[in-house]
C-alpha positions in Angstrom: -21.5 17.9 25.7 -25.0 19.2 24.9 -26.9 22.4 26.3 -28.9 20.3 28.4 -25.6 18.8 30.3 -24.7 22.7 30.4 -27.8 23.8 32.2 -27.3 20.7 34.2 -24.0 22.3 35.8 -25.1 25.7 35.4 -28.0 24.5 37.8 -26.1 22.4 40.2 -25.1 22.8 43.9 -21.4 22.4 44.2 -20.0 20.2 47.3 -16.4 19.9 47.5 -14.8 16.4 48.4 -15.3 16.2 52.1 -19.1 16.8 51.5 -19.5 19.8 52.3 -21.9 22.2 50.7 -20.1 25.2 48.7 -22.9 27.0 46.8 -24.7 27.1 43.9 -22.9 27.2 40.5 -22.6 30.5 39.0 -21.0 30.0 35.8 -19.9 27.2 33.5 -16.7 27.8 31.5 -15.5 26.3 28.4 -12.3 25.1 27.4 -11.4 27.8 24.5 -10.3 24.6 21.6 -13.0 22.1 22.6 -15.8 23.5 24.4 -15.7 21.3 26.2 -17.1 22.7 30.0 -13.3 22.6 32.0 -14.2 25.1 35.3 -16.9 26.4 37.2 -17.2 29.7 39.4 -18.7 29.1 42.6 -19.1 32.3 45.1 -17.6 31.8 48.6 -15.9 33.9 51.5 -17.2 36.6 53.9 -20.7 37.7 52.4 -20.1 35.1 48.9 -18.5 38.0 47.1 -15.5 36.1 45.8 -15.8 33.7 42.7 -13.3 30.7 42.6 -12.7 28.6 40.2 -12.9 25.4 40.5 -11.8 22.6 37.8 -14.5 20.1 37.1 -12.0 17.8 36.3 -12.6 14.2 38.4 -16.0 15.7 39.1 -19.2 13.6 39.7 -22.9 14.0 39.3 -25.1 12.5 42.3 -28.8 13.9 41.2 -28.4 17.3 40.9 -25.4 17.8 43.1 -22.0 18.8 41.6 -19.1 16.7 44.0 -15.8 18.3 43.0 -12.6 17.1 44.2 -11.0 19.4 46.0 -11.9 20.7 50.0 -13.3 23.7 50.6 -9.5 25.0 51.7 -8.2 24.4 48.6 -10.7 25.9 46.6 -10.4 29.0 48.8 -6.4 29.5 49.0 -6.8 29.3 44.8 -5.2 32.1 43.3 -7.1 35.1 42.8 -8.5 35.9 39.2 -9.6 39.4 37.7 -12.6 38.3 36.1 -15.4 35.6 37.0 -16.4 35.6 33.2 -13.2 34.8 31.2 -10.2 33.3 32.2 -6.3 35.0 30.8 -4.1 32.5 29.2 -1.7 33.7 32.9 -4.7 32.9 35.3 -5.7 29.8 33.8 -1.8 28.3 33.7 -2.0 29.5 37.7 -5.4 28.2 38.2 -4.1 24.8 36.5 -0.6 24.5 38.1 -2.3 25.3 41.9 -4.3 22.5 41.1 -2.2 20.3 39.4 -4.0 19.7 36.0 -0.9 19.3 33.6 -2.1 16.3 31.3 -5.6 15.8 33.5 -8.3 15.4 31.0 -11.1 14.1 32.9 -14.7 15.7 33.8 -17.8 15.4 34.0 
């Protein structure tokens, strides 16, 4: 993936899979070995001052709209990380069993 499909997320609006608007993207983040781009943080609850991650695995583009595949729900009641920036090798194996990644390579 170039910089230009980079920006592309990093300037999307996330939905999740009901259609529902979530927010804009605030960060992009690379898988560590590929860099390949594997989760985005998108700012939701009371005032947006929590970041989730959300797996951009079985993502789609439609224009400049980000469609992830999870609801709203299960993108809030993901576990809670320290850091919006970097992911720990312990929060990313949470983030990746809550959502159930084990052997899902797909994305965008």
């Amino acid at each position: 993936m170039d910089q230009a499909e980079i920006k592309k997320l990093q300037d999307a609006t996330a939905w999740d899979s009901r259609g529902k608007k979530l927010g804009e993207v605030n960060h992009v983040h690379l898988e560590n070995e590929s860099g390949i781009p594997a989760w985005i943080t998108v700012s939701l609850g009371l005032l947006n001052t929590r970041r989730h991650y959300i797996p951009l695995a079985d993502s789609r583009f439609e224009g400049e709209d980000l469609h992830v595949a999870w609801t709203r729900d299960q993108i809030t009641d993901s576990p809670t990380t320290i850091s919006d920036m970097e992911l720990t090798p312990a929060e990313e194996s949470g983030l990746i069993d809550y959502y159930r990644l084990r052997g899902d390579t797909t994305s965008v």
